[in-house]
C-alpha angles and dihedrals in degrees: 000000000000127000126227120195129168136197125188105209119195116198101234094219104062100253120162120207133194106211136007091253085066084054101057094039079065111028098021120226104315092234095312109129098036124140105261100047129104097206133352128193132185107206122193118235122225098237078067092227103071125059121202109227108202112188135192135200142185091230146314093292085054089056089047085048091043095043090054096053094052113125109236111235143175102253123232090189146037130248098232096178145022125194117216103256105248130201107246 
């Protein structure tokens, strides 16, 4: 069974950005494209300076792997919130 996470990440320096893709050109992908998911999406929000990252895994072995092949990576914004994961 699959599991869901999500993450709301706000840029700290007031920035307002159009689309997802000028997000990621400043900020990169939040963990989204890393080695262990099944799928990993940036929304953004509708304020234009927040994205909401949605993650899947396999199970709870492929988060510990995910979480170990993270790049570490000085941060330009701030995780406001975190959702609970949830089997789906």
């Amino acid at each position: 069974m699959a599991i869901t996470g999500t993450k709301i990440f706000t840029c700290n320096h007031g920035t307002t950005y159009a689309n997802v893709d000028e997000w990621i050109a400043e900020h990169g992908y939040c963990g989204t494209n890393t080695e262990g998911l099944i799928s990993g999406t940036l929304t953004l929000n509708p304020d234009g300076q927040s994205v909401t990252g949605t993650y899947v895994w396999s199970d709870e072995a492929a988060i510990d792997a995910w979480k170990a092949n993270r790049t570490a990576f000085t941060r330009n914004y701030t995780t406001v919130e975190k959702s609970e994961l949830s089997s789906v």
